[in-house]
N, C-alpha and C positions, 0 to 999 in steps of 0.2 A: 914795717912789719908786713907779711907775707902768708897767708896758710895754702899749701897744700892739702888741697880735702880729701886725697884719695893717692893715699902712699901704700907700699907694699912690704917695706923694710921687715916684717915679719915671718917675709919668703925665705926658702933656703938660700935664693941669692947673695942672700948678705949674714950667713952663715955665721961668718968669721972677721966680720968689722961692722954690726948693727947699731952699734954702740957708740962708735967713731963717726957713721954716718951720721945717726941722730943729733948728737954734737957738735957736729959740723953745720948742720943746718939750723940748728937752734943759735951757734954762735952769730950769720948770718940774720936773725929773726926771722926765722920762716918756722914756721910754726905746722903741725902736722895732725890729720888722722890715720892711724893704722885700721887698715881694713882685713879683716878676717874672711877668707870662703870656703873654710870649714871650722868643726868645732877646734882642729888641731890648732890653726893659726889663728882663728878666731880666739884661743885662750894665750898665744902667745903674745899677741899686738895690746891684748889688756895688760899679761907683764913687763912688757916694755912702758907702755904708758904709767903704770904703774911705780916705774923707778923714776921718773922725774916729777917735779912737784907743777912744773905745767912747760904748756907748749906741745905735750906728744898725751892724742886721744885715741881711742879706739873704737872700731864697730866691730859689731860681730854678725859675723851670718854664715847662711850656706846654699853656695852659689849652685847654679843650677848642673856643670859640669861633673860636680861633685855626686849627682845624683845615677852615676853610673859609670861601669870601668870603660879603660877603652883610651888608648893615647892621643891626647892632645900634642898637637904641634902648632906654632906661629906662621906667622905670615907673614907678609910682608909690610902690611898696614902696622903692623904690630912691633918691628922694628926690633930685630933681635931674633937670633935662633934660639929655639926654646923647645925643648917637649916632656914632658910626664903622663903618666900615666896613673890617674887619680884613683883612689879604692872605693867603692859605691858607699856614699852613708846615710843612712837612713835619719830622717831630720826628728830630733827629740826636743818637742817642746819645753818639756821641763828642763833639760839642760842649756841650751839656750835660753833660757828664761832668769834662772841663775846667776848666769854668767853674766845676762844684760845687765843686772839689775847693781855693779859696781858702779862705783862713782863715777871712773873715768872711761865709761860704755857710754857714746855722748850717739850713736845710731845702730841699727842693725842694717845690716848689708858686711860685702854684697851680696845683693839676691836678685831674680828678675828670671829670666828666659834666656837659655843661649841655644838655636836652631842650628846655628854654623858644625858645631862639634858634633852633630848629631852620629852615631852609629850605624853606617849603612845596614852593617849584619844583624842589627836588632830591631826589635819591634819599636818604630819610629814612633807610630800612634800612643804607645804606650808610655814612651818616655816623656813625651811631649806631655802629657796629662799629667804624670806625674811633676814633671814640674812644673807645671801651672797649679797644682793641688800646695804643693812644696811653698812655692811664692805666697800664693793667700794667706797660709799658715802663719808666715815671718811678718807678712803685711798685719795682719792680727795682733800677733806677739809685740808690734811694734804700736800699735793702738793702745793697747793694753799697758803699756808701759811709758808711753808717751814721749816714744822717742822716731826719728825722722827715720826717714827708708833711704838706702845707697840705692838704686835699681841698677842693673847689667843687663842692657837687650843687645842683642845677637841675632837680625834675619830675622826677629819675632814681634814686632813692633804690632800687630793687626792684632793680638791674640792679648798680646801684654793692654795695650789700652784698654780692651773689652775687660779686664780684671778689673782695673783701675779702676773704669767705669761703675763695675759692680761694685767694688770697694766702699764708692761713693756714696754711692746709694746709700748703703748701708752703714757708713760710720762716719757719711759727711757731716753729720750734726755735732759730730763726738769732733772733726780736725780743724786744728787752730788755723784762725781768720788775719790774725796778724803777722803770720811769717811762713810760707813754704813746708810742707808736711814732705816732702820727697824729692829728689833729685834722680837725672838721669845722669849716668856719667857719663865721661867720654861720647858724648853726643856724635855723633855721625848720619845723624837728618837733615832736611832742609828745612825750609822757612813753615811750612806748610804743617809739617809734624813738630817742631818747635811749639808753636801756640796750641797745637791738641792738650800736650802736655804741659804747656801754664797756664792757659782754662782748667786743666783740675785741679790746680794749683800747684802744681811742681818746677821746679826748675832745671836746667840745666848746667852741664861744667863741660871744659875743654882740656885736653891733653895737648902735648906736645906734636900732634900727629897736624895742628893747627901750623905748624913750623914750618913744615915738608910738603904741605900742599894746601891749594887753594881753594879748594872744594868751598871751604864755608865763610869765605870773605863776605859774601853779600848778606849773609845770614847773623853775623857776627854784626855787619854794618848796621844791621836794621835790627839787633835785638837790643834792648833796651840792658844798660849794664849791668842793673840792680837785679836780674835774671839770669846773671851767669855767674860760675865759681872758678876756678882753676885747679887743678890738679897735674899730678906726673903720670900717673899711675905707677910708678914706679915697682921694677924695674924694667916695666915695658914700655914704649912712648918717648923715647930718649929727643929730647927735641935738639933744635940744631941750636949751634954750630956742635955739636957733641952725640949726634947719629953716628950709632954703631957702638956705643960703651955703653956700658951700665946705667940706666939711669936710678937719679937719687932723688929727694926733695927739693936738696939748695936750688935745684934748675928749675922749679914751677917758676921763677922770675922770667925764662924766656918764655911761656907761656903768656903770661902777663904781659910782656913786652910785645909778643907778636897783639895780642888782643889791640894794646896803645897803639902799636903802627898803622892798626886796620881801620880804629875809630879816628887817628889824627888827635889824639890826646894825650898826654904825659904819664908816663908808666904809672907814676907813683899817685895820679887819680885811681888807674886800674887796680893799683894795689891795695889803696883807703877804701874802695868800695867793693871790691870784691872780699875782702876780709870783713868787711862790716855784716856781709851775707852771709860769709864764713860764721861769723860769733855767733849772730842772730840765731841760724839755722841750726849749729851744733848748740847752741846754749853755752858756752865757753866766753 
């Protein structure tokens, strides 16, 4: 068995086969979180989890994108043409709060900073405040409820720590000592920001973008494996040999597998222990 911490099967991508996907990857045992980054999909990733009695969890949140109009497009890191253009929504704690509070709501996120999308035409200063205001907030809701953080950095890592940092401070007494309070996903730092963020306790995951380039071989070599997760991100992150389609869950296994190549160790350690952080962390 397998989990994917950080699926997206919620998105309009998979519109019209979310069902067949899921299915398929649970046939597989690869087991999933749906992750929400707004309230829209954030209630739709609890109805899907919802319809099976396990294997498929949700988070809910609202990412920082969301927190203003303005067309987003991909990249190339990102593996796939893609663009929308998101509607601004204003973050309600009582609703989110709600919503968390189902059974199969096992984190909130995504949430965190994204700098990259920024709007040249708008008040940069402004947006940027707002969503570090936006973040605290969900960082909060998720104290309060005692459930873990997805984080999303984006070009903001300097701004996002100092949160954290204050976070700390203040409700480092209130976060559990035996297992990881938050993750970063799709990590894209070095060695050096790695450890900022498991000195606060948090940990890392890796997407399939670990597939297509080398960047963080030596970082993956020297990170201890009890401190990493895997994910798709699905349906962006498409790893190889299947760069360029859709990505889905059943494929967090090349994830997994690149991680075994890099350490010189047998997939299926990577798999037993990375799911073991997976359970741990979500409480599943």
């Amino acid at each position: 068995m397998i989990i994917d911490t950080h699926a997206h099967v919620n998105f309009a991508a998979f519109r019209d086969d979310a069902d067949a996907v899921i299915r398929r990857s649970l046939d597989n045992e690869t087991w999933m979180v749906l992750v929400g980054s707004e309230f829209k999909t954030s209630n739709r990733a609890l109805n899907y989890a919802n319809k099976y009695e396990k294997g498929v969890y949700a988070a809910i949140g609202l990412h920082p994108v969301h927190l203003q109009e303005g067309l987003i497009e991909s990249d190339d890191d990102e593996n796939g043409e893609y663009s929308f253009t998101p509607r601004a929504e204003e973050f309600n704690y009582g609703s989110y709060e709600k919503l968390a509070k189902f059974e199969k709501v096992v984190a909130i996120g995504e949430i965190g900073l994204d700098y990259y999308h920024l709007d040249p035409t708008q008040d940069i200063t402004a947006i940027k405040k707002k969503q570090q205001e936006v973040f605290a907030q969900q960082l909060v809701l998720a104290q309060n409820l005692d459930l873990p953080v997805i984080i999303h950095c984006r070009q903001a890592h300097d701004d996002l720590l100092e949160i954290l940092q204050d976070f700390k401070k203040e409700y480092g007494h209130l976060l559990p000592t035996d297992r990881p309070w938050g993750v970063i996903h799709c990590f894209s730092g070095d060695e050096d920001l790695a450890w900022k963020y498991f000195n606060l306790g948090l940990i890392i995951s890796f997407t399939g973008l670990i597939t297509f380039s080398q960047q963080w071989d030596n970082l993956i070599r020297k990170t201890p494996l009890e401190k990493i997760m895997v994910e798709t991100d699905t349906p962006y992150m498409t790893p190889e040999p299947y760069r360029g389609q859709r990505n889905e869950p059943v494929l967090v296994q090349y994830v997994a597998a690149r991680i075994a190549e890099i350490k010189g160790i047998k997939l299926e350690k990577v798999a037993e222990i990375t799911t073991a952080t997976a359970r741990a962390f979500f409480r599943i």
